[in-house]
C-alpha positions as CSV (number, residue, x, y, z in Angstrom):
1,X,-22.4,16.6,-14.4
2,X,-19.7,18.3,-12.7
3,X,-18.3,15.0,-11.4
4,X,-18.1,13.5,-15.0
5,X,-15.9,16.5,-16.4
6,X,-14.0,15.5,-13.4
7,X,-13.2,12.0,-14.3
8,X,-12.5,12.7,-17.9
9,X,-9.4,12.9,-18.0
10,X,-8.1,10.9,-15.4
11,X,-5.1,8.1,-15.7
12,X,-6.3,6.1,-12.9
13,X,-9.7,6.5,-13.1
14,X,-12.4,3.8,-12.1
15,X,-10.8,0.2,-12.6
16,X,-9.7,-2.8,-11.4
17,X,-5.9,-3.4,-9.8
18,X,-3.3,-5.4,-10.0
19,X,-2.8,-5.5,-14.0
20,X,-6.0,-7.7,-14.3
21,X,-8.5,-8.1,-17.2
22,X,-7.3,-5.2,-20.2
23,X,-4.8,-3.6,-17.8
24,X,-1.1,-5.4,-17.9
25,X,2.8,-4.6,-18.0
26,X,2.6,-3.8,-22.0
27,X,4.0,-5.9,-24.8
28,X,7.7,-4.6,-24.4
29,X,8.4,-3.0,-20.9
30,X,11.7,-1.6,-21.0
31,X,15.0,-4.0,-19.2
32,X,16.5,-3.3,-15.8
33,X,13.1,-1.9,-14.8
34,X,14.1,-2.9,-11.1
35,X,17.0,-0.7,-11.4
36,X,14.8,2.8,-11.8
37,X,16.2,5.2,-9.2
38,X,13.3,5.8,-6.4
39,X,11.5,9.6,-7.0
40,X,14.0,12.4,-5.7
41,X,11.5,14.6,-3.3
42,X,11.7,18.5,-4.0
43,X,9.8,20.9,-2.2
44,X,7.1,21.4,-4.6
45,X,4.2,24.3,-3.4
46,X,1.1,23.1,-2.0
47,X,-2.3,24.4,-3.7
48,X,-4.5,26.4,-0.6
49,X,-7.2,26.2,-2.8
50,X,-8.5,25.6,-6.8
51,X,-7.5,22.7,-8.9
52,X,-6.9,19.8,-7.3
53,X,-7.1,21.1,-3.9
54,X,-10.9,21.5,-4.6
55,X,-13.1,19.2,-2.5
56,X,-15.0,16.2,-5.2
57,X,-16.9,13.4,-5.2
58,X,-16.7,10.5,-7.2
59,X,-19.3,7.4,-7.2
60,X,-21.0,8.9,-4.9
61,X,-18.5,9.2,-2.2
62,X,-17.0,13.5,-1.5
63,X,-13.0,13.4,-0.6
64,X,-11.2,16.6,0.9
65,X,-8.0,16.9,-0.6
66,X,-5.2,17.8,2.3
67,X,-3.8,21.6,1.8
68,X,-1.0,22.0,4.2
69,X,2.3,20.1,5.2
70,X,1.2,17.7,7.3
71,X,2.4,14.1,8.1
72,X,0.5,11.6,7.1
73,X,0.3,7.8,7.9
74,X,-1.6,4.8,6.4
75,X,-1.9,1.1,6.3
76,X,-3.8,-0.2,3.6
77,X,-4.2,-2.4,0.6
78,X,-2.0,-1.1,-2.6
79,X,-2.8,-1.9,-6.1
80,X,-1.1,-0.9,-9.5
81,X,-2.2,0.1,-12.8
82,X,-0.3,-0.1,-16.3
83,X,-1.0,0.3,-20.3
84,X,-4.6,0.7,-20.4
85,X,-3.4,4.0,-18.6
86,X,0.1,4.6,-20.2
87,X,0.3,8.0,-21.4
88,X,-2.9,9.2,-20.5
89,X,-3.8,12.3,-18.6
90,X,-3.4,12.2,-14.5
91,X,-5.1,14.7,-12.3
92,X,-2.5,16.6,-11.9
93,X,-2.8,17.3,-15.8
94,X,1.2,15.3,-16.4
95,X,1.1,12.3,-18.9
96,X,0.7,9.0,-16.7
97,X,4.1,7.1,-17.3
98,X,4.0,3.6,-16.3
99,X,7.6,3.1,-16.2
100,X,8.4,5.7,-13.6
101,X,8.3,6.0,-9.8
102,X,4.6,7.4,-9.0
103,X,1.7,6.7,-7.8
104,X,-2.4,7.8,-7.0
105,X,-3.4,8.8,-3.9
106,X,-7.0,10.4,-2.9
107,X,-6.5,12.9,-1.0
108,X,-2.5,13.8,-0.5
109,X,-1.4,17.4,-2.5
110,X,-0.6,16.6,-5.9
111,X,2.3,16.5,-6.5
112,X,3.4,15.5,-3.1
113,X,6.2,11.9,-2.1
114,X,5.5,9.2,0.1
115,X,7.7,6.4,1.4
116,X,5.7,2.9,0.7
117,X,6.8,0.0,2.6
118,X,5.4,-3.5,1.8
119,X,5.8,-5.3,5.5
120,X,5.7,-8.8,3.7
121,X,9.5,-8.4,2.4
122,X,10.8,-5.3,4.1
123,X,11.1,-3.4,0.7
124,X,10.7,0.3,0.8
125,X,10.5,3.0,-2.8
126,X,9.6,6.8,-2.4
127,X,7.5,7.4,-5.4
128,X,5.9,11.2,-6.5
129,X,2.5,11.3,-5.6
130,X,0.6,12.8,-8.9
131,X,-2.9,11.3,-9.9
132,X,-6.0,10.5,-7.6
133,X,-7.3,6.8,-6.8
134,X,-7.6,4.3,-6.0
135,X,-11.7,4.5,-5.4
136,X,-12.1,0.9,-4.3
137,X,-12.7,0.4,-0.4
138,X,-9.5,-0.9,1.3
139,X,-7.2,0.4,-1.0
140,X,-5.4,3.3,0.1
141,X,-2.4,3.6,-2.9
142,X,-2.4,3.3,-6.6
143,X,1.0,2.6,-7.7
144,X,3.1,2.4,-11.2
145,X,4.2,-0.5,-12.3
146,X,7.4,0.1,-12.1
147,X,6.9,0.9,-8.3
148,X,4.8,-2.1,-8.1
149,X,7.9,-4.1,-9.2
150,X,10.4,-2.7,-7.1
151,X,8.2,-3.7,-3.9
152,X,7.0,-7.2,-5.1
153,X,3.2,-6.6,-5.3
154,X,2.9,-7.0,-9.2
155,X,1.1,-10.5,-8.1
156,X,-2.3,-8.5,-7.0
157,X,-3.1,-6.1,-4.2
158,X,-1.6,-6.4,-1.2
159,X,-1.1,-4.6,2.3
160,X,1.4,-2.0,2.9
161,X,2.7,1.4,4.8
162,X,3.1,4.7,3.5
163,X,4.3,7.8,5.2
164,X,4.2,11.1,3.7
165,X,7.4,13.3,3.2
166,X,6.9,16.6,3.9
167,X,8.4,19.4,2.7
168,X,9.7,20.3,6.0
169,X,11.3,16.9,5.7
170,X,13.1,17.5,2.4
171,X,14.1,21.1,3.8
172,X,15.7,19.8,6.3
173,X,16.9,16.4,4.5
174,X,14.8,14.4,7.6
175,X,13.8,12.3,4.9
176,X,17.1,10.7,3.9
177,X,18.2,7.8,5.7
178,X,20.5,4.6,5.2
179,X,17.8,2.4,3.9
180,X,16.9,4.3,0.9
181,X,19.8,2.4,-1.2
182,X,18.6,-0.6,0.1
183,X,16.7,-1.4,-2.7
184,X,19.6,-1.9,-4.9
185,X,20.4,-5.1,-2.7
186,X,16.6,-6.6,-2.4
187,X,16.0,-9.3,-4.5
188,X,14.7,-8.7,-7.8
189,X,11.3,-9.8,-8.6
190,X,11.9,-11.3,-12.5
191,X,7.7,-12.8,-13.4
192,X,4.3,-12.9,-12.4
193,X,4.4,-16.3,-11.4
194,X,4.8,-17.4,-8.1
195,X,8.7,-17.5,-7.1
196,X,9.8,-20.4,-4.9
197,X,10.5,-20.1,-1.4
198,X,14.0,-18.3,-0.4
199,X,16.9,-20.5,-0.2
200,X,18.1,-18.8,3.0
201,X,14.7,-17.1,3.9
202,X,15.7,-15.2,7.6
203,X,14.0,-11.9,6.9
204,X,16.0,-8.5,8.3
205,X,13.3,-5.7,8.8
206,X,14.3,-2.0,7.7
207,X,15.0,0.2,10.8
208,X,12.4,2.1,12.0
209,X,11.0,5.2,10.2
210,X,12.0,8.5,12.2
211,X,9.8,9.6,14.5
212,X,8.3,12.9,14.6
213,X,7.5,14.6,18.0
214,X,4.4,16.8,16.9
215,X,3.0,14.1,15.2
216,X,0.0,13.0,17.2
217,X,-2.4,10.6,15.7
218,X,-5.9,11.4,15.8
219,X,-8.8,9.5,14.7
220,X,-10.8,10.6,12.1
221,X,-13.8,9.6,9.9
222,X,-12.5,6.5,7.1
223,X,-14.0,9.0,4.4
224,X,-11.6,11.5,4.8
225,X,-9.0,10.0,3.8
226,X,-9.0,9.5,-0.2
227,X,-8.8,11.5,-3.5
228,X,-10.1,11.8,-6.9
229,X,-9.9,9.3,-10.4
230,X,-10.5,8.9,-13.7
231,X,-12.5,7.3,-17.0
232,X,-15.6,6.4,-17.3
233,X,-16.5,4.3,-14.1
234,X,-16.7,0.6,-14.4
235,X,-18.2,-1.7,-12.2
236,X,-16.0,-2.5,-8.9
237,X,-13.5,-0.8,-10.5
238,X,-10.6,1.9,-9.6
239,X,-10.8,5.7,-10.5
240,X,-8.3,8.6,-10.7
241,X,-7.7,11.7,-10.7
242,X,-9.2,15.2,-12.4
243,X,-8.1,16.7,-16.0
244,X,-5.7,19.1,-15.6
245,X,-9.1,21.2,-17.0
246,X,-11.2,20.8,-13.8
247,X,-10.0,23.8,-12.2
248,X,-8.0,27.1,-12.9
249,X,-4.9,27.2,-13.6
250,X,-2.3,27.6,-10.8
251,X,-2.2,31.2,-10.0
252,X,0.9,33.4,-7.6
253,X,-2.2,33.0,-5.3
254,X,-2.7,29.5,-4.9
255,X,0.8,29.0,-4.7
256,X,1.0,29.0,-0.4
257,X,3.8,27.6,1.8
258,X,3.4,26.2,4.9
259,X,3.1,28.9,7.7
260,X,6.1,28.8,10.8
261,X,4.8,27.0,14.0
262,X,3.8,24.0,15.6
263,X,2.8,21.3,12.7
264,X,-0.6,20.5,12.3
265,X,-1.4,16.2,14.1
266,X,-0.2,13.4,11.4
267,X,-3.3,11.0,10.0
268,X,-3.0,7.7,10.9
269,X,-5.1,5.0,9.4
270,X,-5.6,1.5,10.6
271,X,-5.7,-1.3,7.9
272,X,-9.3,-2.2,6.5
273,X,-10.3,-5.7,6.9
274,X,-10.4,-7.5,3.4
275,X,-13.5,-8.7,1.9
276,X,-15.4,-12.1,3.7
277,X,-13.9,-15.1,2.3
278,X,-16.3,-17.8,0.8
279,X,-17.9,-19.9,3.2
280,X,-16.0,-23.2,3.8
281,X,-17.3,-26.1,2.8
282,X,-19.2,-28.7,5.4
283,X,-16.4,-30.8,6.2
284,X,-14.4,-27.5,7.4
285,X,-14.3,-26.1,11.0
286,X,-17.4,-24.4,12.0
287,X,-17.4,-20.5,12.7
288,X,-17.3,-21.7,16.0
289,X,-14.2,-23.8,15.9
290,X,-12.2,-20.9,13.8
291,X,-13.0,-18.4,17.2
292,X,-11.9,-21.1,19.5
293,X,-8.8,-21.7,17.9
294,X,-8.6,-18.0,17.2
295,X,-8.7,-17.4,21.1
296,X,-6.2,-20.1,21.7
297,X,-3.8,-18.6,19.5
298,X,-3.8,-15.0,21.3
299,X,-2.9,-17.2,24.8
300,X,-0.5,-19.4,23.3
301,X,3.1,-18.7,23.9
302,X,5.1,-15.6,22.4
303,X,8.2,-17.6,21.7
304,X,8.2,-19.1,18.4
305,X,9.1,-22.9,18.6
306,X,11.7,-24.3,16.5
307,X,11.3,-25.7,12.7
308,X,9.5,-24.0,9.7
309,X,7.4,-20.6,10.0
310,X,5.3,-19.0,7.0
311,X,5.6,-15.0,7.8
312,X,2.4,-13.3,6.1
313,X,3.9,-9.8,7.5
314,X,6.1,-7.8,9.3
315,X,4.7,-4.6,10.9
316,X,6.2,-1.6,13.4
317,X,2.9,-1.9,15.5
318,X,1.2,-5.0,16.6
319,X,-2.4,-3.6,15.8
320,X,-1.1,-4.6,12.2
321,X,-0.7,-7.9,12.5
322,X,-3.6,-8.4,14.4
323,X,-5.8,-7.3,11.7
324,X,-4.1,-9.2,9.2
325,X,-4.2,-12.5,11.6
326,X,-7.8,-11.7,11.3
327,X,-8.2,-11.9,8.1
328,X,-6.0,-14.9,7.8
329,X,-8.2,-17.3,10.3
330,X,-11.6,-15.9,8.4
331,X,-9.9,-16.9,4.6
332,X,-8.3,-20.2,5.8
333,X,-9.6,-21.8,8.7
334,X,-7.5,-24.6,8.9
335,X,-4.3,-23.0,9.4
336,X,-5.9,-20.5,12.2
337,X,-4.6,-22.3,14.8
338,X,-1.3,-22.4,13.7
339,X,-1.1,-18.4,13.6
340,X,0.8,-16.5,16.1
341,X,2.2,-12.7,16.5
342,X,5.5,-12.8,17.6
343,X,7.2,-9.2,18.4
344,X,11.3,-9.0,18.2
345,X,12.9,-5.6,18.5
346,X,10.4,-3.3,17.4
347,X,8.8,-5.7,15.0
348,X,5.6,-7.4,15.0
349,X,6.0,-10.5,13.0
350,X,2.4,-12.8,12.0
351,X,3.5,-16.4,11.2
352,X,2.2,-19.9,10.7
353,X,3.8,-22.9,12.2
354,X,5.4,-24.6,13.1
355,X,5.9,-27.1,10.2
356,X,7.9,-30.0,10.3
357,X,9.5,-29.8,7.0
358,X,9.7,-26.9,4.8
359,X,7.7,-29.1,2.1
360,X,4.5,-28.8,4.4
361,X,5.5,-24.8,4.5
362,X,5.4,-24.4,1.2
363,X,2.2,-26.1,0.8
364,X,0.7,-23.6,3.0
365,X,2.6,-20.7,1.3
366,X,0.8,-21.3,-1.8
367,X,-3.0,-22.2,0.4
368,X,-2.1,-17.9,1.4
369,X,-1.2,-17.1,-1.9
370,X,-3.8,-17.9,-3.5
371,X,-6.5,-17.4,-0.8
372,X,-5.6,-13.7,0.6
373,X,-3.4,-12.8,-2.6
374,X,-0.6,-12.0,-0.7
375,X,3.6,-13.3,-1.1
376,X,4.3,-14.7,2.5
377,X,7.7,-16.1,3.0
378,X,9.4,-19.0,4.6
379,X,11.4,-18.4,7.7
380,X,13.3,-21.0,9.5
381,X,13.8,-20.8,13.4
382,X,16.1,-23.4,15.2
């Protein structure tokens, strides 16, 4: 009963992403939506206990809500979610606004910022972290639409990376770097449709995210890491986050700041592997044959050859692209032995190729599209 009144009044609560089935952009989304300013972080308290610091459970599944300024890493899948939650209630008890720079997260401090990077284009946004979701394995970030715009993953779910700001961060401006106008400059994503290939597609990664010296990853149980959602569940569907109701209201003893010292280790999260693909059809390679080439691929050379490339993603640590290369070979077997991991200055790059003419690329750009619902990009090497 007690998880019901919890789910209420949720924004996010149980449903499914990327603007499918009732969910969508709305009728009239405001112009120049590409042109909303990122979230501004400001130390905001963190809740020691109460409210939505309170441990919960939804479908079945108990999440522990973080209480104290840690760092916090994750790779993921990200997904958005628009009208059929405008204006309603988020857990943190503020109106869900589809148009702004926020997000749902399961188990961050609401309201807390994270920086989201999606590795497929290099785009970065900071939004406010103030409802609870997703609730649907994999996914590790519930976005706006807006923010879902700004980083080109209005076409479905898709991987990224998000890093938690801290408030020590924001104290101490750590969080500001060059990068975070570089949105203003990033193409602008204009439909849902699929957009052709780049006319001059050589991808620039961002720099590197600052390190932190006391952040140590550790591993942890994959449970730990969510938060909580929203109306009534629906089958394979995303929740959010509790009514501002669910607990008591925020008292001069919940209120707590971080205490001086050593910071506590940052969370890190490896990506989860996407759901099995349908089974190919006869005429395809066997299981077998997709391993074989699979192996041949990880002994194959690290210099890319020359001609056309199809880059599924960029990431700072091979491990990334690994996973994702995984994924790949098990949803199209044909192209897994064309897929290599090349790493270049920091960056650990997955592509297809070569191709002899970026016709035959684009064919397999849209064979990824549309099998792992991801934008890969063409990139030209000579």
């Amino acid at each position: 009963m007690a998880v019901a009144v919890l789910l209420a009044g949720c924004a996010s609560g149980p449903r499914s992403g990327g603007g499918g089935g009732r969910d969508g952009p709305g009728a009239s989304p405001p112009s120049n939506l590409e042109r909303v300013p990122d979230a501004e972080p400001r130390i905001e308290p963190i809740r020691g206990s109460g409210g939505t610091s309170k441990p919960y459970t939804v479908l079945g599944r108990g999440y522990t809500p973080i209480t104290d300024d840690r760092p916090f890493r994750e790779s993921g899948l990200a997904s958005w979610y628009g009208r059929k939650f405008h204006a309603g209630s988020t857990a943190s008890g503020e109106p869900y606004d589809m148009y702004a720079m926020t997000a749902a997260h399961k188990t961050l401090p609401l309201p807390s910022y994270v920086r989201v990077r999606n590795p497929a284009n290099g785009r970065e946004a900071i939004v406010r972290v103030n409802d609870r979701g997703p609730f649907v394995d994999g996914r590790v970030i519930d976005l706006s639409y807006t923010a879902a715009l700004k980083l080109d993953l209005l076409r479905g779910v898709a991987p990224v990376e998000i890093e938690r700001i801290t408030n020590e961060d924001i104290r101490t401006g750590a969080w500001r770097r060059g990068s975070d106008t570089m949105l203003a400059a990033a193409p602008v994503y204009t439909a849902p449709a699929p957009a052709p290939a780049p006319a001059a597609p050589v991808y620039v990664p961002p720099p590197p995210m600052p390190a932190r010296a006391a952040a140590a990853p550790v591993a942890v149980p994959s449970a730990w890491v969510s938060t909580v959602g929203t109306n009534a569940p629906e089958a394979s569907t995303m929740p959010v986050a509790p009514p501002a109701a669910a607990g008591p209201a925020p008292g001069a003893d919940d209120e707590v700041e971080p205490p001086p010292g050593p910071r506590p280790p940052m969370v890190v999260n490896a990506l989860p592997p996407l759901a099995p693909a349908a089974a190919a059809p006869p005429s395809g390679p066997t299981p077998a044959a997709v391993a074989a080439a699979a192996a041949a691929s990880l002994a194959g050379p690290d210099t890319p050859s020359a001609g056309f490339w199809v880059q599924l993603g960029a990431f700072r640590e091979r491990g990334g692209a690994e996973t994702l290369r995984a994924q790949a070979a098990r949803g199209l077997p044909a192209l897994a032995p064309q897929l290599r991991v090349f790493s270049e200055a920091g960056t650990h790059r997955l592509q297809a190729g070569p191709f002899a003419s970026r016709g035959e690329a684009g064919e397999a750009v849209s064979q990824v599209r549309e099998s792992l619902r991801i934008s890969p990009m063409v990139v030209e090497r000579r």
